[in-house]
C-alpha positions in Angstrom: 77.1 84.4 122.4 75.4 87.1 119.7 78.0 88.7 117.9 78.2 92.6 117.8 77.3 94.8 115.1 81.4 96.2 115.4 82.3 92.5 115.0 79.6 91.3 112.0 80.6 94.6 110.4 84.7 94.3 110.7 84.5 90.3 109.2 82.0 91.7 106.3 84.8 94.6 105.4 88.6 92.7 105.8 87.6 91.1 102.8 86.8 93.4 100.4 89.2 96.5 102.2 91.6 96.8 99.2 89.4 96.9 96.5 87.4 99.5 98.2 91.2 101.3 98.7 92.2 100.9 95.1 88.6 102.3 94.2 89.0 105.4 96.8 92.2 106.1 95.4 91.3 106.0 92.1 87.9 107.5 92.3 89.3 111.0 94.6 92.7 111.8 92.7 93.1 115.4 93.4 89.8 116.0 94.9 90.4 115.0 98.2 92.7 112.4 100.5 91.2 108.8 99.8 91.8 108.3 103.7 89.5 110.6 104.7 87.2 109.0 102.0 87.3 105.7 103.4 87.6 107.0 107.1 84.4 109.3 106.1 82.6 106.3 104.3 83.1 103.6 106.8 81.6 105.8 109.7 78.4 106.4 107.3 78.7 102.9 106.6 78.4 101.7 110.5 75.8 104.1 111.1 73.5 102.6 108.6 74.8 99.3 108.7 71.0 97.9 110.1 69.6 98.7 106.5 72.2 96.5 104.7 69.8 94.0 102.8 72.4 91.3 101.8 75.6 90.8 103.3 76.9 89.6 100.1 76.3 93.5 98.5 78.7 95.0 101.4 81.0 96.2 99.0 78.6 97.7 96.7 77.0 99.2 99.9 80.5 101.6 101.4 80.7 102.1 97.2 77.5 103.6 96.8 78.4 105.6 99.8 81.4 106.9 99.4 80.2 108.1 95.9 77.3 110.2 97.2 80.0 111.0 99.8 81.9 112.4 97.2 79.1 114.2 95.0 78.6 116.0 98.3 82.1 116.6 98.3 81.4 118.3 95.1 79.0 120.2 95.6 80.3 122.1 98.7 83.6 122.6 96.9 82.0 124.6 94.1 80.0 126.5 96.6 83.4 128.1 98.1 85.9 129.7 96.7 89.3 129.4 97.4 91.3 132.5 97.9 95.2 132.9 96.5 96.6 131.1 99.8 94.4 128.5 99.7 94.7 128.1 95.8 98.6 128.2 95.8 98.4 125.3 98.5 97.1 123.0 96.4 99.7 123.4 93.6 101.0 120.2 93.0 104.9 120.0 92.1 105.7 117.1 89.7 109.4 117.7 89.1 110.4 114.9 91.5 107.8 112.7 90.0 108.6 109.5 88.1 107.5 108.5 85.2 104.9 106.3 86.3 103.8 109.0 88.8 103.6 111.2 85.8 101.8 108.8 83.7 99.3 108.1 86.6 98.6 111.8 86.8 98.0 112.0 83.3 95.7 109.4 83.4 93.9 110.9 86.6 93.5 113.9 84.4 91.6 112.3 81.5 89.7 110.2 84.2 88.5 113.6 85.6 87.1 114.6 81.8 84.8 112.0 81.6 81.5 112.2 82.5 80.6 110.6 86.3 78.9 107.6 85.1 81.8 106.6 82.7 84.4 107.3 85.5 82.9 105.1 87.9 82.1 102.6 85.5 86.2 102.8 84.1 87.0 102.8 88.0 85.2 100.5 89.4 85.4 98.1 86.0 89.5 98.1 85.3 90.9 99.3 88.7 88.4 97.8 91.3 87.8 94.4 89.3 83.8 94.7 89.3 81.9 92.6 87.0 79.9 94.3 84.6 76.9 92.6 86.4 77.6 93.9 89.5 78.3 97.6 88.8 75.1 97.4 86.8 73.2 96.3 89.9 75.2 99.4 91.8 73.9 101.7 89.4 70.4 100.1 88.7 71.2 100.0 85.5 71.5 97.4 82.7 74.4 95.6 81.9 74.1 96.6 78.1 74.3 100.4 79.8 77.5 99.6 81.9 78.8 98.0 78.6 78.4 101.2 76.4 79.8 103.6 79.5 82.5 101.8 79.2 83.4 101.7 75.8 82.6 104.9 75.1 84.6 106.1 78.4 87.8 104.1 77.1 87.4 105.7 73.6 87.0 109.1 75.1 90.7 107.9 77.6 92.6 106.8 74.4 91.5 110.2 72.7 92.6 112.4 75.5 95.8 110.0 76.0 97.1 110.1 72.7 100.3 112.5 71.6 98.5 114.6 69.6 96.1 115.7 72.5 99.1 116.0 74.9 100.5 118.4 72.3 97.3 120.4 72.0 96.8 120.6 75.3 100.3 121.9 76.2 100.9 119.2 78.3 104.7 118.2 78.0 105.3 114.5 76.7 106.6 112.6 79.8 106.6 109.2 77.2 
């Protein structure tokens, strides 16, 4: 009996579902909810499931998705703009937060100064687990390249990260 598309597609994601989570949720903080990513991604992902080339770059496939998903994302969001209700929704309190939670928006923050390329390379690199050889081949870029994004990106992280810049930024210290 031939197995479905639904059911060739389903045993091809359950493996790699929490790295593509832990990716989402890094790679959206504040932009938009990572379900809706994923939810958003994975329909795309079905749709044009038939031009998959190699089962074995599946996860590289919803990835490269769900980041022109978000650049679309992007690019509508600057388009609009929000008026005072909308803008006073999105206010985020972190009075309740712990420290970690504080820490993690912090680190969100400085994630969101970096330029695209060193984001997703940081992301996919130290949160996702990616080898260097295989967000290179996501990018189409060399590994040498992925190499320099990320040490430049984790450079630019420690210099936004640091006291100082927490001081000149206003920021209060939540260390």
């Amino acid at each position: 009996m031939p197995v479905s598309k639904q059911d060739r597609f389903l045993s091809l994601y359950e493996p790699v579902h929490n790295r593509f989570e832990r990716f989402c949720r890094a790679r959206v903080y504040g932009k938009m909810e990572f379900r809706d990513l994923m939810n958003e991604t994975l329909l795309v992902a079905f749709e044009k499931f038939d031009s998959l080339r190699s089962e074995t770059a599946f996860l590289s496939f919803i990835i490269g998705i769900s980041i022109r998903i978000l650049a679309n994302n992007s690019k509508k969001k600057q388009e609009h703009y929000l008026n005072k209700e909308d803008h006073a929704l999105l206010i985020v309190d972190h009075g309740n937060a712990t420290s970690l939670d504080t820490e993690i928006h912090f680190l969100h923050q400085a994630l969101a100064q970096l330029s695209s390329e060193q984001q997703e390379s940081i992301i996919l690199f130290e949160i996702s687990g990616f080898s260097i050889r295989e967000i290179a081949e996501m990018h189409n870029v060399s590994e040498d390249a992925v190499k320099q994004r990320l040490k430049r990106g984790r450079a630019k992280l420690a210099e936004l990260l640091t006291f100082e810049s927490v001081l000149k930024t206003g920021e209060p210290d939540h260390g």
